[in-house]
N, C-alpha and C positions, 0 to 999 in steps of 0.2 A: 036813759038817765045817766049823768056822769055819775060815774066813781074815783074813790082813790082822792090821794093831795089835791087836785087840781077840784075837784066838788067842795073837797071841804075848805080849803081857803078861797076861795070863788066863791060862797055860797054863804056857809056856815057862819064864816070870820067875819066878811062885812052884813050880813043878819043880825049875826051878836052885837056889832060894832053901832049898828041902826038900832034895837033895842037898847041899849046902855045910853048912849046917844039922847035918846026920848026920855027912860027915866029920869037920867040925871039931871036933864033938861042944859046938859054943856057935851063940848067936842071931847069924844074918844080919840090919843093920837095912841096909845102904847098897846102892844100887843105882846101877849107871852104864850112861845109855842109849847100846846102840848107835849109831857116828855122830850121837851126840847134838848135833847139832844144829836149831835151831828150827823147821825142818819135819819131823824126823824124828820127833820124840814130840807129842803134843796133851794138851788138859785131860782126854781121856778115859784115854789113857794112866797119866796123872801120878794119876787115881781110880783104876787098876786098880792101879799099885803100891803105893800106899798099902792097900787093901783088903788086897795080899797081905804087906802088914807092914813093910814097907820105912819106915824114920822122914826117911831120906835119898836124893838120888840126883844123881847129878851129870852133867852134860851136857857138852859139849865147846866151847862156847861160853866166851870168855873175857869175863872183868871180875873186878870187886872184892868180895867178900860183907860186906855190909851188915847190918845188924836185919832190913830190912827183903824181903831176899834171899828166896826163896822155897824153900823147905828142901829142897823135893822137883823142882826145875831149879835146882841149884847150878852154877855157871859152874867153870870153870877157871883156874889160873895158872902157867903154863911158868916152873918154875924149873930151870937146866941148872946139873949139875954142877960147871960151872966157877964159879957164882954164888959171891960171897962174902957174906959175913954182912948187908952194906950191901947190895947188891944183891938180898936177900933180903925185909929190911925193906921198901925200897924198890917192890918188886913187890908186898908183902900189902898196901900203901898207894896203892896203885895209881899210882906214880909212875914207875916204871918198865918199861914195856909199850910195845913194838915196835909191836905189833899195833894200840893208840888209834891211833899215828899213822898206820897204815894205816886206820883205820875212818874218819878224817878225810879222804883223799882219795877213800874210798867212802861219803860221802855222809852218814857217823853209820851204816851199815850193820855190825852186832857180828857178823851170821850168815858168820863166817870164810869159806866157801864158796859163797856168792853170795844 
């Protein structure tokens, strides 16, 4: 029986992806890795989702998406409730993020969790 990344994105993700698929009764493209952060998915991962149809998938890692952003490890951006419309912009521009200035006293380190 496999184990480990390759069962679970092999198996698990296009399972979920055929479930969801059914109920919704329309096509699943986005997927969002568990604890998605940078050690938790690999390039092998990121080929198995793809394989199982996924066009998208987002990671939990923050920053700004760019052209050049990687379609299938999309980063994140915490916008809170109480954000106004300026604060909104400001965060998709990446000018407003908490989080830089913590990455700057860890060293340029973006992987939130160590």
């Amino acid at each position: 029986k496999e184990r480990g990344e390759h069962h679970f994105y092999n198996h698990e993700a296009l399972n979920s992806k055929n479930i969801l698929e059914e109920f919704i009764k329309d096509e699943v493209l986005s997927f969002s890795y568990p604890n998605g952060q940078r050690n938790a998915f690999s390039a092998k991962s990121r080929e198995l989702i793809f394989k199982a149809g996924y066009t998208t998938a987002t990671t939990t890692m923050w920053d700004v998406i760019t052209n050049h952003t990687d379609r299938l490890s999309l980063p994140r951006c915490e916008i809170a409730a109480t954000d106004k419309f300026n604060d909104f912009v400001a965060k998709m521009l990446g000018k407003q993020d908490y989080r830089k200035i913590i990455c700057k006293f860890r060293g340029g380190n973006k992987n939130w969790w160590g």
